[in-house]
PyMOL Python script that loads the backbone (N, CA, C, O; Angstrom):
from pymol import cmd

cmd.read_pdbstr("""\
ATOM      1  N   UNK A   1      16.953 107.994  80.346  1.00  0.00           N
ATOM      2  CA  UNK A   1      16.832 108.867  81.469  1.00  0.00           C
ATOM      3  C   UNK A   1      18.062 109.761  81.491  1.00  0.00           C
ATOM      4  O   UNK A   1      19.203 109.394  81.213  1.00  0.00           O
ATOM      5  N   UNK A   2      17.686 110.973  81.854  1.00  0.00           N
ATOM      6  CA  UNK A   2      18.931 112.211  81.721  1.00  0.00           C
ATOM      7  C   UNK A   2      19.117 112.369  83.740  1.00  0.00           C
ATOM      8  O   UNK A   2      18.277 112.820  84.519  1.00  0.00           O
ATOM      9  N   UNK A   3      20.340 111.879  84.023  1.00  0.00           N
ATOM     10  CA  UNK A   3      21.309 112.440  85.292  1.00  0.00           C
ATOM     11  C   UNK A   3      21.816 114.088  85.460  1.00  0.00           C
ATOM     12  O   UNK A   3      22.888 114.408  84.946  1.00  0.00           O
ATOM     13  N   UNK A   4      21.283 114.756  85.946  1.00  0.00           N
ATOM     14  CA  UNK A   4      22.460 115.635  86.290  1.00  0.00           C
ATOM     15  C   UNK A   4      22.755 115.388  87.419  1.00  0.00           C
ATOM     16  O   UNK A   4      21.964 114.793  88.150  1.00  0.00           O
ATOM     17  N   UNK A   5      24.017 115.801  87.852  1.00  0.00           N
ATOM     18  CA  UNK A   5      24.758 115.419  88.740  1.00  0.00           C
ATOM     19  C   UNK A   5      26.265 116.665  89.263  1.00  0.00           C
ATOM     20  O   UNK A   5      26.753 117.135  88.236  1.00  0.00           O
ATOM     21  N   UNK A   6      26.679 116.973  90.014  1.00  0.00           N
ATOM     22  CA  UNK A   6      27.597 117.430  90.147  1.00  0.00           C
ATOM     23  C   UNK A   6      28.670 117.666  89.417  1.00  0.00           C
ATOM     24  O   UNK A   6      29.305 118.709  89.265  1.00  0.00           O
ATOM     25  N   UNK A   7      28.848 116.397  88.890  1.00  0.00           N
ATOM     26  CA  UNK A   7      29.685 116.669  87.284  1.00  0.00           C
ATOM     27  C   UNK A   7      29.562 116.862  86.218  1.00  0.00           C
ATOM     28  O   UNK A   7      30.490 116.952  85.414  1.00  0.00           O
ATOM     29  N   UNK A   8      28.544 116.954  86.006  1.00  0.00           N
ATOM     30  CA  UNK A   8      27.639 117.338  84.663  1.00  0.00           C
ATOM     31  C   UNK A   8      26.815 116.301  84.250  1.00  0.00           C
ATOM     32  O   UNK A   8      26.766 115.233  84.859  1.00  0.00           O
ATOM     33  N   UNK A   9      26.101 116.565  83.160  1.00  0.00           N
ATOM     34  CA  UNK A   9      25.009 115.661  82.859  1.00  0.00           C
ATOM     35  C   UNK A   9      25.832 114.118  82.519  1.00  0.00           C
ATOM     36  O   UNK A   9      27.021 113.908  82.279  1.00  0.00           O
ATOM     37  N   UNK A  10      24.474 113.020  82.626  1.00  0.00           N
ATOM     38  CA  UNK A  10      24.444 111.921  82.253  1.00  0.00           C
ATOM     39  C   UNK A  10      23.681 110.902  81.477  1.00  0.00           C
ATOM     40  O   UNK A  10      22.549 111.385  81.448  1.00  0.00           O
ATOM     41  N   UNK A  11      23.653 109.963  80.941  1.00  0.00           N
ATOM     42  CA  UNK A  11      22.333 109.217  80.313  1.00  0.00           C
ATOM     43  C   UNK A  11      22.216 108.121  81.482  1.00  0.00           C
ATOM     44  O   UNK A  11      23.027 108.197  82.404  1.00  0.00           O
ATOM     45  N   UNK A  12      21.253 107.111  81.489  1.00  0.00           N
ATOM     46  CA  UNK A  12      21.360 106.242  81.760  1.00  0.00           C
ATOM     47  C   UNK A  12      20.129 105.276  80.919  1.00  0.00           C
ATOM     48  O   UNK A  12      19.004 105.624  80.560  1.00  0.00           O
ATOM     49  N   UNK A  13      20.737 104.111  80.789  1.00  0.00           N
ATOM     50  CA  UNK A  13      20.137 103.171  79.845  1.00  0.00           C
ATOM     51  C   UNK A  13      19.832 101.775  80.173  1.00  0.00           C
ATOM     52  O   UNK A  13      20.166 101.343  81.276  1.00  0.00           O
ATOM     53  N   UNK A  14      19.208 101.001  79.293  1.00  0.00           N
ATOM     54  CA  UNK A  14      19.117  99.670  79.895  1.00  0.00           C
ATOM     55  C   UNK A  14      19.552  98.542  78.348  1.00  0.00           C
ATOM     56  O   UNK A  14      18.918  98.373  77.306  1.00  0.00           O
ATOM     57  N   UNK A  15      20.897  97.944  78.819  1.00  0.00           N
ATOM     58  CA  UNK A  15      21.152  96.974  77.814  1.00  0.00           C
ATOM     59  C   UNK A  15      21.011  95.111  78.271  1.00  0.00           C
ATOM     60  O   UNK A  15      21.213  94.475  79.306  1.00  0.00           O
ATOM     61  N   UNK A  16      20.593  94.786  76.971  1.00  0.00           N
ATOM     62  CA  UNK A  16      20.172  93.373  77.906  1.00  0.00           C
ATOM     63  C   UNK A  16      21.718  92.237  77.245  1.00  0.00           C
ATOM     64  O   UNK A  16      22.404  92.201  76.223  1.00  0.00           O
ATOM     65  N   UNK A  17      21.658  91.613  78.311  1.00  0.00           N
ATOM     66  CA  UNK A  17      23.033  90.344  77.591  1.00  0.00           C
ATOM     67  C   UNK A  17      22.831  89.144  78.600  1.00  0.00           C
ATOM     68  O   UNK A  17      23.102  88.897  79.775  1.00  0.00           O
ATOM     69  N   UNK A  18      22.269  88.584  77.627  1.00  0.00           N
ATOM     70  CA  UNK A  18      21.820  87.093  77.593  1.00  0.00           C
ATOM     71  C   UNK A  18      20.282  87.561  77.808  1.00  0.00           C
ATOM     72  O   UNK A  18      19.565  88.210  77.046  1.00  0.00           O
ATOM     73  N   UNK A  19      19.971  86.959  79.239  1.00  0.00           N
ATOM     74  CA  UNK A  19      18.705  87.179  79.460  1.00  0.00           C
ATOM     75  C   UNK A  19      18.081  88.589  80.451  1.00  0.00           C
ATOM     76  O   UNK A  19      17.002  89.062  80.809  1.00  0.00           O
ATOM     77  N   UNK A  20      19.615  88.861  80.594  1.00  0.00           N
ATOM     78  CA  UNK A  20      19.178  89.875  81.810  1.00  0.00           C
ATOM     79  C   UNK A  20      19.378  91.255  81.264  1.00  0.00           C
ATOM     80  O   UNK A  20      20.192  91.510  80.376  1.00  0.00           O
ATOM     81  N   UNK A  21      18.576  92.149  81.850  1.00  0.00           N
ATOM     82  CA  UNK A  21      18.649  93.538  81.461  1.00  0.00           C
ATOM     83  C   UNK A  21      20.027  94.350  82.463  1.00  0.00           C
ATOM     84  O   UNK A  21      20.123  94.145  83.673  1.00  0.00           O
ATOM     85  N   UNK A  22      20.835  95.107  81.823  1.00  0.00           N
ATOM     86  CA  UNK A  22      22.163  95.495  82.898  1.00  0.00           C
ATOM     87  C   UNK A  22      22.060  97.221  82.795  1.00  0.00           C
ATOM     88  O   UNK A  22      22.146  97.630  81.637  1.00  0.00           O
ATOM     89  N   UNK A  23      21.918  98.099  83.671  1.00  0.00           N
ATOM     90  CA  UNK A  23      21.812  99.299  83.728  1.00  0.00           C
ATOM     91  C   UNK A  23      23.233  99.680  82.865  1.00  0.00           C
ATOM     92  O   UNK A  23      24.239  98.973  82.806  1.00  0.00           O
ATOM     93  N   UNK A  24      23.033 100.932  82.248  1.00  0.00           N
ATOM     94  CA  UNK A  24      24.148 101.886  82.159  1.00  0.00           C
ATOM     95  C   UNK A  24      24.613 103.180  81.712  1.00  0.00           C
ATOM     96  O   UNK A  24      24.223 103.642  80.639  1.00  0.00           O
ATOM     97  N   UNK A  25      25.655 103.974  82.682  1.00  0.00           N
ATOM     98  CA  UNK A  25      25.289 105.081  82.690  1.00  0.00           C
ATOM     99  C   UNK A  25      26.784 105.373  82.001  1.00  0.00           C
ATOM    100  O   UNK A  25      27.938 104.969  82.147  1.00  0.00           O
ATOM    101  N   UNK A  26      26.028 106.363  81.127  1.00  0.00           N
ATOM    102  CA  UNK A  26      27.352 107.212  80.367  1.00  0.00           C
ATOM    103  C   UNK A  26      27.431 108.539  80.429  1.00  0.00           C
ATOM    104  O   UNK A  26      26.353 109.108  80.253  1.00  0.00           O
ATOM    105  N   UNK A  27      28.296 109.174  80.609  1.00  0.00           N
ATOM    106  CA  UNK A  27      28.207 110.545  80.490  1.00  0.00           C
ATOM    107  C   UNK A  27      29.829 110.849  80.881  1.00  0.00           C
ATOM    108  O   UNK A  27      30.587 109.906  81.107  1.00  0.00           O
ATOM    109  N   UNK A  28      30.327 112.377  80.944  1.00  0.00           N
ATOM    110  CA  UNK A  28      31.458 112.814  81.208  1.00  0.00           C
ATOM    111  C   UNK A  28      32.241 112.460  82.455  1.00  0.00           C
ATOM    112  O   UNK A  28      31.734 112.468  83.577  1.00  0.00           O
ATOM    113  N   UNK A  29      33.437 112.164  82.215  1.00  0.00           N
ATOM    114  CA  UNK A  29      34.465 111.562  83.177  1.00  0.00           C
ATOM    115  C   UNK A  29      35.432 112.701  83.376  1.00  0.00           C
ATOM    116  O   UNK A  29      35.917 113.345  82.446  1.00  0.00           O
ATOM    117  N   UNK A  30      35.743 112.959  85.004  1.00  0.00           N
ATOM    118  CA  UNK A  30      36.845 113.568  85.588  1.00  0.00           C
ATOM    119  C   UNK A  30      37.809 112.716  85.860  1.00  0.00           C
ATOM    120  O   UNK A  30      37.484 111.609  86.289  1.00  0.00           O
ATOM    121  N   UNK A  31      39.352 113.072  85.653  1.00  0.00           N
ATOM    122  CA  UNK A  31      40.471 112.668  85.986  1.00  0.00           C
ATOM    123  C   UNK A  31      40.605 113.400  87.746  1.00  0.00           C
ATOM    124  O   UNK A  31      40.901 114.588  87.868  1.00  0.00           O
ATOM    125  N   UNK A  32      40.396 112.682  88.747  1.00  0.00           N
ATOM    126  CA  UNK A  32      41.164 112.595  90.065  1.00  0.00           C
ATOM    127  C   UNK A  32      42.581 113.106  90.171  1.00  0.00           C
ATOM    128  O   UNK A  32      43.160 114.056  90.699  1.00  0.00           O
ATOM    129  N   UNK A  33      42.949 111.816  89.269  1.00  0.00           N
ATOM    130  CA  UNK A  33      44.315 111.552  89.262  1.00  0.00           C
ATOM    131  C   UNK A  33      45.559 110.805  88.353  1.00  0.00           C
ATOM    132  O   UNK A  33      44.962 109.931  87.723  1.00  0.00           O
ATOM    133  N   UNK A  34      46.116 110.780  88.214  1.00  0.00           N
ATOM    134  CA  UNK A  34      46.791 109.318  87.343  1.00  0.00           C
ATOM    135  C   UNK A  34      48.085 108.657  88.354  1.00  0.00           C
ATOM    136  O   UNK A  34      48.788 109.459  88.969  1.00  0.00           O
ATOM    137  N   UNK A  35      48.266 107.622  88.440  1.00  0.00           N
ATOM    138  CA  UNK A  35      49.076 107.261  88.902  1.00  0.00           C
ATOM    139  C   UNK A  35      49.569 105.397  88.400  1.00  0.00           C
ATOM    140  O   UNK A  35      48.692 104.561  88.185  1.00  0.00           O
ATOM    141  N   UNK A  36      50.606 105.169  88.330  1.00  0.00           N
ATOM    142  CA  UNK A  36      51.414 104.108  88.061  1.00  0.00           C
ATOM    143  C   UNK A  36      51.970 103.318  89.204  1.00  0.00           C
ATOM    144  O   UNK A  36      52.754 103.545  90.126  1.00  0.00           O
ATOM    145  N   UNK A  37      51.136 102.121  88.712  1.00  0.00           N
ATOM    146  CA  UNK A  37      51.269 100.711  89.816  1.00  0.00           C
ATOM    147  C   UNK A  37      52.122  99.811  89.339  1.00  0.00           C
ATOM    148  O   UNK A  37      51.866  99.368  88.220  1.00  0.00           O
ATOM    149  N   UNK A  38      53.382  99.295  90.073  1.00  0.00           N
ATOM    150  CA  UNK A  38      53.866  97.998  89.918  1.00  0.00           C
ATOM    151  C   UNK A  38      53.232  97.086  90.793  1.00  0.00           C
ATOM    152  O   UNK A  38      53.365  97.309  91.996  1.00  0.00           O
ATOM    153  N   UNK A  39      52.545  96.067  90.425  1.00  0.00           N
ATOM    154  CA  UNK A  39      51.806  94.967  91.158  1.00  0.00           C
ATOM    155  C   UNK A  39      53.135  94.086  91.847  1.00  0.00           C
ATOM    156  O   UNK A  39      53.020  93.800  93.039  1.00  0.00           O
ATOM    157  N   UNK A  40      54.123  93.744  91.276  1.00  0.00           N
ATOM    158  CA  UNK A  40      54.906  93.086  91.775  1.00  0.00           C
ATOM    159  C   UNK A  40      55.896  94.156  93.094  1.00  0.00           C
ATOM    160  O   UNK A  40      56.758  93.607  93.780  1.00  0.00           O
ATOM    161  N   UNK A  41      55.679  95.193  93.202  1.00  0.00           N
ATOM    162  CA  UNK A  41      56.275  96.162  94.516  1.00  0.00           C
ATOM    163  C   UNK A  41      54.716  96.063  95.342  1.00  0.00           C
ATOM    164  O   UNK A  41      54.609  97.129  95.948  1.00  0.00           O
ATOM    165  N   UNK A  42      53.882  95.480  95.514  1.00  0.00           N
ATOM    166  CA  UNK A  42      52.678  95.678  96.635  1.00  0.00           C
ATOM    167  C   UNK A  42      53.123  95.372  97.347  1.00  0.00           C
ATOM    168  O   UNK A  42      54.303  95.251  97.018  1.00  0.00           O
ATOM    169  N   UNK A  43      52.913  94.977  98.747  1.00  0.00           N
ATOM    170  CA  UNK A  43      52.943  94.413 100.175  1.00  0.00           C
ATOM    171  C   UNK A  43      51.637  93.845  99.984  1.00  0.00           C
ATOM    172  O   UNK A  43      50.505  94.130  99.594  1.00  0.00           O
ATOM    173  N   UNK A  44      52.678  92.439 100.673  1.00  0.00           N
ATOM    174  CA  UNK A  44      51.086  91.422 100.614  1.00  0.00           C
ATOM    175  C   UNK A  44      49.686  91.928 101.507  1.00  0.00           C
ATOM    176  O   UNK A  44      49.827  92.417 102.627  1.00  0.00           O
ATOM    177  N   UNK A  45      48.707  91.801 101.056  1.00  0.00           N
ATOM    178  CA  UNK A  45      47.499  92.444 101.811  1.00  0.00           C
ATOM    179  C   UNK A  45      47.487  93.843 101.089  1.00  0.00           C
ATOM    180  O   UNK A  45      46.342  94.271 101.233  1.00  0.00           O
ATOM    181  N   UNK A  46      48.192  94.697 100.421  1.00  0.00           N
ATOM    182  CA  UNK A  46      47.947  96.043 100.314  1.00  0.00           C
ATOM    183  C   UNK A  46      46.758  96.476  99.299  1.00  0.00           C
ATOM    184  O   UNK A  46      46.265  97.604  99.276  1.00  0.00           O
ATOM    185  N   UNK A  47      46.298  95.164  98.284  1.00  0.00           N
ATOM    186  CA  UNK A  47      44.839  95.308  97.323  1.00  0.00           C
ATOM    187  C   UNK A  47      43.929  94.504  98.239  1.00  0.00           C
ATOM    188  O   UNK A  47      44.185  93.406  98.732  1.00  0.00           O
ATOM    189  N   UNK A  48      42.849  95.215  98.383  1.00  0.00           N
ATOM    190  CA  UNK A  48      41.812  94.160  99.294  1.00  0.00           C
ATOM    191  C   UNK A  48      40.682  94.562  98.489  1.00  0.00           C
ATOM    192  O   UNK A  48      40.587  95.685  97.994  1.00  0.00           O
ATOM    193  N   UNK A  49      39.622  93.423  98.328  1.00  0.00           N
ATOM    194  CA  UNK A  49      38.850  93.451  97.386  1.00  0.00           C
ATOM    195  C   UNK A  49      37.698  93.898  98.432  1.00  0.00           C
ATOM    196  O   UNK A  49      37.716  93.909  99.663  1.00  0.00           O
ATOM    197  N   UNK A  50      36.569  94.305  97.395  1.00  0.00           N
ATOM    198  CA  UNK A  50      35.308  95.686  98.026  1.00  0.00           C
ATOM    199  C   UNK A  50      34.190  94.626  98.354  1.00  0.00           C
ATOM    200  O   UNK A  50      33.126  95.021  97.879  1.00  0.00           O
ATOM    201  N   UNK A  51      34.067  93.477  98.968  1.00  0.00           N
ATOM    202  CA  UNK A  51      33.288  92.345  98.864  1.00  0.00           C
ATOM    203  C   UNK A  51      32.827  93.180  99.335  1.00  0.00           C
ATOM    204  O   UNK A  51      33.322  94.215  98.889  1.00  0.00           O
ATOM    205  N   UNK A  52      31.616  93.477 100.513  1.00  0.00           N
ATOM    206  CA  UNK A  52      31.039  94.638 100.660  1.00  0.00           C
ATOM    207  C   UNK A  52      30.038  95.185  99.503  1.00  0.00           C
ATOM    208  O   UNK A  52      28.838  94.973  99.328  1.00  0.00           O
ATOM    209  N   UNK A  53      30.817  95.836  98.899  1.00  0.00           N
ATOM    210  CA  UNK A  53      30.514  96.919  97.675  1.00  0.00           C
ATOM    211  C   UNK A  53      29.910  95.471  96.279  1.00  0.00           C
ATOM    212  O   UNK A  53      28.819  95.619  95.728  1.00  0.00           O
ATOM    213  N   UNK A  54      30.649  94.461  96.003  1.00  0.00           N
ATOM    214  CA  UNK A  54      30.157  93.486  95.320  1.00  0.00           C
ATOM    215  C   UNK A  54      29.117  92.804  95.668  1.00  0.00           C
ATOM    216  O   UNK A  54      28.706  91.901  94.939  1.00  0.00           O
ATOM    217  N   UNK A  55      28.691  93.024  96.495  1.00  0.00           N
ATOM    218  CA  UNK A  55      27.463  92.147  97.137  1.00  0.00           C
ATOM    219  C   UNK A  55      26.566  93.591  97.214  1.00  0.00           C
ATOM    220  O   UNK A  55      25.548  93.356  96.564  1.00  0.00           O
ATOM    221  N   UNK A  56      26.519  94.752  97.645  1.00  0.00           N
ATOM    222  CA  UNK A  56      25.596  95.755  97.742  1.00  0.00           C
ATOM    223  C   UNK A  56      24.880  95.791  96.141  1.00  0.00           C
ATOM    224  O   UNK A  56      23.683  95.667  95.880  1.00  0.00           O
ATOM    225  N   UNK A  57      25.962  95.991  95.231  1.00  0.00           N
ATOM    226  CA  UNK A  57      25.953  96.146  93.922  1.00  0.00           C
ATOM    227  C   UNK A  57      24.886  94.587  93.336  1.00  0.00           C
ATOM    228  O   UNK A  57      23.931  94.825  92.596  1.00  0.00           O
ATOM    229  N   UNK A  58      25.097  93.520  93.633  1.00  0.00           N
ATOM    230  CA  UNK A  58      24.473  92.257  93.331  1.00  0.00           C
ATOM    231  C   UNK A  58      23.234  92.188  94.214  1.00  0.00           C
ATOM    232  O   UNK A  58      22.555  91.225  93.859  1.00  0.00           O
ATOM    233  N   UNK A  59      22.725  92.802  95.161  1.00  0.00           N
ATOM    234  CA  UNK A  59      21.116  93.101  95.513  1.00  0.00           C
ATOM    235  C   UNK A  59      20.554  94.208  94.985  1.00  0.00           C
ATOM    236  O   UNK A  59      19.362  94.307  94.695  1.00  0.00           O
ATOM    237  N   UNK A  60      21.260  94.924  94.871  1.00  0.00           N
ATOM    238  CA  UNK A  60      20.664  96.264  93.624  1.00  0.00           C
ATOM    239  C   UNK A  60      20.260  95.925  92.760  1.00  0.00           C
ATOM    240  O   UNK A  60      19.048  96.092  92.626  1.00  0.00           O
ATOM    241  N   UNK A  61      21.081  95.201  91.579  1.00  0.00           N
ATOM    242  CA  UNK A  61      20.717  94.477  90.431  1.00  0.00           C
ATOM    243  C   UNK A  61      19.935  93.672  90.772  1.00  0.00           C
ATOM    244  O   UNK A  61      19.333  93.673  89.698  1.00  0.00           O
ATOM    245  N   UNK A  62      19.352  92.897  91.407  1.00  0.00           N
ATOM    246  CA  UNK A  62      18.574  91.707  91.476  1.00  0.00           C
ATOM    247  C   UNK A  62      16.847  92.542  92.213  1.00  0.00           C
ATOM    248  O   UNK A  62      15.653  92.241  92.204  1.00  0.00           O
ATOM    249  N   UNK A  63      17.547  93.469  92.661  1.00  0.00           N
ATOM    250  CA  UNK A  63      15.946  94.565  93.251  1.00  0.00           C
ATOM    251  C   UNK A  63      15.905  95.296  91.948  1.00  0.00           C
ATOM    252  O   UNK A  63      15.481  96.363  92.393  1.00  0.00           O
ATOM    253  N   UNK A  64      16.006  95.459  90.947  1.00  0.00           N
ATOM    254  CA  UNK A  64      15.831  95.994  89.457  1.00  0.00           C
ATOM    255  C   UNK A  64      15.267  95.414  88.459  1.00  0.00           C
ATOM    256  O   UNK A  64      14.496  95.946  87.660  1.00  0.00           O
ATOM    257  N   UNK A  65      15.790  93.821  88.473  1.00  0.00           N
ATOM    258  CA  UNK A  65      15.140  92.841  87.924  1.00  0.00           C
ATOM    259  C   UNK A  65      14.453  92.845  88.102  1.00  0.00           C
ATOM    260  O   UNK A  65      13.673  93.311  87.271  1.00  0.00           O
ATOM    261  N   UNK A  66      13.858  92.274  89.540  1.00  0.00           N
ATOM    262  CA  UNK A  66      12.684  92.014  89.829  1.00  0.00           C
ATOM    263  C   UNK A  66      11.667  93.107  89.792  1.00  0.00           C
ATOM    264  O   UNK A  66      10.494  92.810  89.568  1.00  0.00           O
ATOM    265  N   UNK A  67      12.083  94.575  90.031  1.00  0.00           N
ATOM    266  CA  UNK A  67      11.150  95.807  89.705  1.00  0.00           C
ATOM    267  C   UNK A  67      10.694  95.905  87.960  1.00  0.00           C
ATOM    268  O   UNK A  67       9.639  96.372  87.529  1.00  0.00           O
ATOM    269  N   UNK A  68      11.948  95.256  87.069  1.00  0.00           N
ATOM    270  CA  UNK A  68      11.456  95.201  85.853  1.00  0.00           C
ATOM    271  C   UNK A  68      10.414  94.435  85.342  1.00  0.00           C
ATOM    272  O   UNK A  68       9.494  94.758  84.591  1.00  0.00           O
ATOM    273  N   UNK A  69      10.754  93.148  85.970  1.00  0.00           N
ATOM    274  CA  UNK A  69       9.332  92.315  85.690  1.00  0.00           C
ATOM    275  C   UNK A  69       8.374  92.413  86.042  1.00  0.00           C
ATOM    276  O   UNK A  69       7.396  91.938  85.464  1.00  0.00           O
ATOM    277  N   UNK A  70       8.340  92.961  86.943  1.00  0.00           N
ATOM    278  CA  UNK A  70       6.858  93.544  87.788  1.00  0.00           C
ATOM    279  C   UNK A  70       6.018  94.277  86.794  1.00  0.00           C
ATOM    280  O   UNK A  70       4.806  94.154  86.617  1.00  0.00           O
ATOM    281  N   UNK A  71       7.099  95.282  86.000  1.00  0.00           N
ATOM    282  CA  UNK A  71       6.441  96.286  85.163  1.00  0.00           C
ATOM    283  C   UNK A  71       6.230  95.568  83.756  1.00  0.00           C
ATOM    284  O   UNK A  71       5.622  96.084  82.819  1.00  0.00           O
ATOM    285  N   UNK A  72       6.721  94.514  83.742  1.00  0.00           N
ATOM    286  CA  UNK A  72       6.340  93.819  81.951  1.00  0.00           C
ATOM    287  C   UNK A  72       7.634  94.274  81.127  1.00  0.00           C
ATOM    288  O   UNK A  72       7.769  94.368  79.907  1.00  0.00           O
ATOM    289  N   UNK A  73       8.521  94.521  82.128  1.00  0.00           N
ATOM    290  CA  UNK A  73       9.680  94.646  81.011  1.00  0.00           C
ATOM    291  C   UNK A  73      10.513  93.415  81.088  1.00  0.00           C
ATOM    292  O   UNK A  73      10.904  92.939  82.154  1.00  0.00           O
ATOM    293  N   UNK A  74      10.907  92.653  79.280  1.00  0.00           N
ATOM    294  CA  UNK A  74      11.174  92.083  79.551  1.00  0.00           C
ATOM    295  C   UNK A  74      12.441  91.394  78.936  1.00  0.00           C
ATOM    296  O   UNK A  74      12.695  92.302  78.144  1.00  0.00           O
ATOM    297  N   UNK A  75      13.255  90.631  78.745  1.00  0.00           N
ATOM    298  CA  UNK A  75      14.537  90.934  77.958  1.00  0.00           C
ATOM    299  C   UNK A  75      14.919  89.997  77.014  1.00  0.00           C
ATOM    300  O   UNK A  75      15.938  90.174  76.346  1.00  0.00           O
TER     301      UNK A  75
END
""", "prot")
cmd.dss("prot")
cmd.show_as("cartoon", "prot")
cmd.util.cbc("prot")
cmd.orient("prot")
């Protein structure tokens, strides 16, 4: 499948590892920014993890699966 998108085009694909099929999209990358982290200068609390975003991301995948098998695709 071909993305366009705001940043220019994209592919997206389906690779399987183990048993499961895992989306993925490649195409051209913009630099934001660059910047240099010392982990040992953080303030405690200052990385907080996207649980949120890890769990949105883990019903997506699992509503894909199950849309794949529906269709007879299988891995």
């Amino acid at each position: 499948m071909t993305v366009r998108n705001a940043g220019g085009m994209a592919t997206v694909s389906l690779t399987v590892r183990g048993d499961s099929w895992h989306p993925v999209l490649e195409g051209n990358a913009t630099f934001v920014y660059r910047a240099e982290v010392d982990p040992a200068a953080l303030a405690p609390g200052a990385v907080q993890p996207c649980d949120d975003e890890v769990r949105a991301y883990a019903a997506l995948d699992k509503r894909n699966a199950t849309r794949l098998r529906e269709a007879g695709v299988t891995g």
